[in-house]
N, C-alpha and C positions, 0 to 999 in steps of 0.2 A: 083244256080237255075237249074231246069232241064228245060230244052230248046228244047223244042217239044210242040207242040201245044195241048190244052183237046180236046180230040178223043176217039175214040170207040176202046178199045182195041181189036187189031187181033184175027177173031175166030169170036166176039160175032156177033150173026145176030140181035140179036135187041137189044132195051136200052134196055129193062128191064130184061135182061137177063146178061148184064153187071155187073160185080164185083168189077172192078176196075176201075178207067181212071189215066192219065198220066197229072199232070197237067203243066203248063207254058206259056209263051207268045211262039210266033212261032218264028223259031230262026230265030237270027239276030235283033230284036225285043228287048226292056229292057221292063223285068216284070216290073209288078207293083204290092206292097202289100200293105194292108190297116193295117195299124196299130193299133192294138188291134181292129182289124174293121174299119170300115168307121168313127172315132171315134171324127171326129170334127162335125160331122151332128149326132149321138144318144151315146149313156151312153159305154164309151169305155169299151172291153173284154163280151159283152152281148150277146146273141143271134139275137138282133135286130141289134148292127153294123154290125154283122157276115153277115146277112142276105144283108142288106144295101148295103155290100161291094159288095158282087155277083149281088145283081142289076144293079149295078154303071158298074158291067163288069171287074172290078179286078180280075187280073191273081190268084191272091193267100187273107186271109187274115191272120193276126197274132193274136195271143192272148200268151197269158203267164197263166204257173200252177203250184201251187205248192201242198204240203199237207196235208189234214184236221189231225185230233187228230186219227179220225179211219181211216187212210192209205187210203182214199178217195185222187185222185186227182181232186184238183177246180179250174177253171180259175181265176185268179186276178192277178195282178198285184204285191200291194203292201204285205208286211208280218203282216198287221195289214189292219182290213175294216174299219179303221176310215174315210179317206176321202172320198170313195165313199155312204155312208150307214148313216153319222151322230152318228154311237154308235162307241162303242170303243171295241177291242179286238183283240187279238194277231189270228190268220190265226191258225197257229198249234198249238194252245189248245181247238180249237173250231171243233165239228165234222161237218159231214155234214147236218146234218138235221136244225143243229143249224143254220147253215149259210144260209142254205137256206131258214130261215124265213124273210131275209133282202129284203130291197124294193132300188135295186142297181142301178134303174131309176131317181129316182125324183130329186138327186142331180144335171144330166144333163137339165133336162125339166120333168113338171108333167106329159106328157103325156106318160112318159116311167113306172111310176110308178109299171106298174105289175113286169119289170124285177125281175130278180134274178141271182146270180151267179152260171151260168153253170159248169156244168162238163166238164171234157176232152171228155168223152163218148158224151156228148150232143153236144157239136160243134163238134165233128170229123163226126157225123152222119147229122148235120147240112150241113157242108159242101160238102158229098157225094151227098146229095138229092141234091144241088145246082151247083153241079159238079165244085166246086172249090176248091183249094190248099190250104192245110193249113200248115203254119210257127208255129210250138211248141216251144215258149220259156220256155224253163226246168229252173227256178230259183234258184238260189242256195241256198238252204235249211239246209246248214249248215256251220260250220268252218272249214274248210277242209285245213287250213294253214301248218296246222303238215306233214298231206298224201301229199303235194302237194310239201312238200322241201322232201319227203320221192321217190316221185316219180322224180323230178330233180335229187336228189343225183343217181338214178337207172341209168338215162341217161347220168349222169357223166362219168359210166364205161364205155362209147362208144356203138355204135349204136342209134336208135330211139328207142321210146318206143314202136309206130308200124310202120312197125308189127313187127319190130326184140323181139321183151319183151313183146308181147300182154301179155302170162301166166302169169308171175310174176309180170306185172304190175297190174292186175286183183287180184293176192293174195295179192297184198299192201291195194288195194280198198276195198276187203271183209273183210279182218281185220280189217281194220279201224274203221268198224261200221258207218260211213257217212251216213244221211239221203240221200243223194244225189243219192244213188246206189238205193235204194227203189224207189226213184223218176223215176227214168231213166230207169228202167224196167217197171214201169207200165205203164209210157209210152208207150214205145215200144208193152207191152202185145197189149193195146188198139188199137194202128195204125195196130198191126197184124192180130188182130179179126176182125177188117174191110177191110181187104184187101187193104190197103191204103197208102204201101207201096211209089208207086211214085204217090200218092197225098198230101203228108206230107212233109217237112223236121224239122229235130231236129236242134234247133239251141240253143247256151245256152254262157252263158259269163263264168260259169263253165267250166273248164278246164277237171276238175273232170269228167262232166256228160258227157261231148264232148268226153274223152277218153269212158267211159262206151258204151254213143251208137256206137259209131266207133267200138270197139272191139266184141260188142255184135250182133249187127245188120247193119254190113256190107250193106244188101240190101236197108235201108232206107238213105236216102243224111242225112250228119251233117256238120254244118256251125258253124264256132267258132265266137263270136261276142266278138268288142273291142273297147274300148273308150281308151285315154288318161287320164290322170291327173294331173291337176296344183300340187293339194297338195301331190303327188305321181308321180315323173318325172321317175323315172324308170319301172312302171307299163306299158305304150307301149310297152317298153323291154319284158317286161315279156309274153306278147300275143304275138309280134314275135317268141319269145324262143317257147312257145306253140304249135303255127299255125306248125315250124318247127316239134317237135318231133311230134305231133299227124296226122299231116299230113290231115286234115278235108277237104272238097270239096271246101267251099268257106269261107270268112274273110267278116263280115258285119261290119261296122266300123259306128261312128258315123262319121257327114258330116263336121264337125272341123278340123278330122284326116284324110280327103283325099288327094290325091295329084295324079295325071297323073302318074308319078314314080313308085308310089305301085299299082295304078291297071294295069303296062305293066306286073309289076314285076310278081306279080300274075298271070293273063293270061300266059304268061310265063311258069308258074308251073304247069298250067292247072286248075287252079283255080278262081271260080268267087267272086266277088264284089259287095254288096248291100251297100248304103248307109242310114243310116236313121238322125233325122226324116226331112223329107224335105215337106216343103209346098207351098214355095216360086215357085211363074211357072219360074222365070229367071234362079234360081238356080237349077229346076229342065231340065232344056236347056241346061245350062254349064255341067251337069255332063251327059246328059244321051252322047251331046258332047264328053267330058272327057272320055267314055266309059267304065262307070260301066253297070252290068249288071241286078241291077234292084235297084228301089226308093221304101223304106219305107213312106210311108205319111199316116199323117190323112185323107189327103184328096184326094181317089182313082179319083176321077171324073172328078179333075183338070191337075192328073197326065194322064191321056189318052188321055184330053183334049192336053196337049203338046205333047205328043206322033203321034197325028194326025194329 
């Protein structure tokens, strides 16, 4: 999290002369983000949670993107618009025009009806007029298994991969052909074109895309996010191993995998700790206790409400 409070960047004498702001809760403080917006009150990853969230007074909101057929990136979630939309079809075979005939409200309440699934360009600009943060989950838009024992075996020879190996881990990545490197650059183009550098962070459960924006764009924060798995008990390993060689700012974990332990651990490293999804207010008491440094929830309204 960046941990300074949204303020008037140095210099500017008036808002509207502002470029940029700095987003976070003020420090000492645990953010709060809304996940995929305020998305237990309107049609989650919309413009209307996006909007919701910043009413509510959320430090930051999230959404997730990946991308269309014509190298459009679109806010969604999942790699198929079956569940939010009623039709059926695969995310990247579909361009943008196409998707954006879908009515991505009505499944939450009809009153959302007009939605439609946003751009990356349309919440990042969303979010400026509204002067809050926004959490970019980059999705992993491809099988990146081969690159990613290609890029372990690199780290085998000793060192990290950064910065000691940025170059050559970089030439593993462009060979590879990965969607994921297309992803994570346009990204980046986007948050640049708006100045939006400490308004954003890149966060991705891609190892892949968390090396690219780390190596690429240094100036914007990246958070590596991490779950466990029953049916894969080695896979925490493997985001430790990760969090270790890429060195990211902060570890977003889901709220199954916390423990006191790992967030000294972290802080320690100089690194912060989100939990997600939390909604429960007990449990959002225990951790902000526990001292993580900021709660993913549906529900921003409840989370400030314990905050206060």
């Amino acid at each position: 999290m960046i941990r300074v409070s949204t303020r008037l960047l140095t210099g500017c004498i008036v808002m509207a002369a502002c470029t940029s702001i700095e987003a976070g809760a003020a420090p000492g403080l645990t953010d709060v983000i809304a996940h995929r917006g305020a998305s237990a009150y309107a049609p989650e990853n919309t413009l209307a949670a996006f909007a919701l969230a910043a009413e509510m007074g959320a430090n930051w909101f999230e959404l997730d993107c990946t991308l269309t057929r014509d190298g459009e990136v679109i806010v969604i979630h999942d790699d198929t618009i079956d569940r939010t939309t009623g039709a059926k079809g695969s995310v990247a075979e579909m361009t943008l025009s196409e998707l954006k005939q879908y009515d991505v409200g009505s499944w939450f309440d009809p009153k959302f009806a007009e939605e439609r699934f946003p751009t990356l360009g349309e919440a990042l600009d969303l979010a400026k007029e509204k002067r809050i943060g926004v959490y970019v989950e980059i999705k992993n838009s491809d099988d990146d298994r081969e690159l990613m024992r290609e890029l372990l075996a690199l780290a085998d020879e000793g060192g990290l991969l950064l910065p000691d190996k940025r170059d050559e881990m970089m030439r593993h990545i462009e060979s590879s052909g990965t969607r994921n490197l297309e992803l994570t650059r346009k990204v980046i183009v986007l948050i640049r074109e708006r100045k939006m550098e400490k308004q954003a962070v890149i966060q991705s459960f891609s190892a892949v895309a968390c090396a690219i924006a780390l190596a690429e764009a240094p100036g914007i924060r990246t958070e590596l996010l991490a779950t466990s798995s029953d049916n894969d008990p080695l896979q925490w390993n493997r985001y430790l191993r990760w969090l270790k060689l890429l060195d990211p700012s902060g570890f977003n974990i889901n709220k199954k995998d916390f423990t006191e332990s790992l967030a000294r651990d972290l802080h320690a490293q100089g690194k912060t700790i989100a939990v997600w999804t939390v909604n429960d207010p007990d449990q959002m008491r225990e951790l902000i206790r526990a001292g993580v440094d900021a709660l993913i929830t549906d529900k921003p309204d409840v989370a400030l409400s314990v905050l206060e």
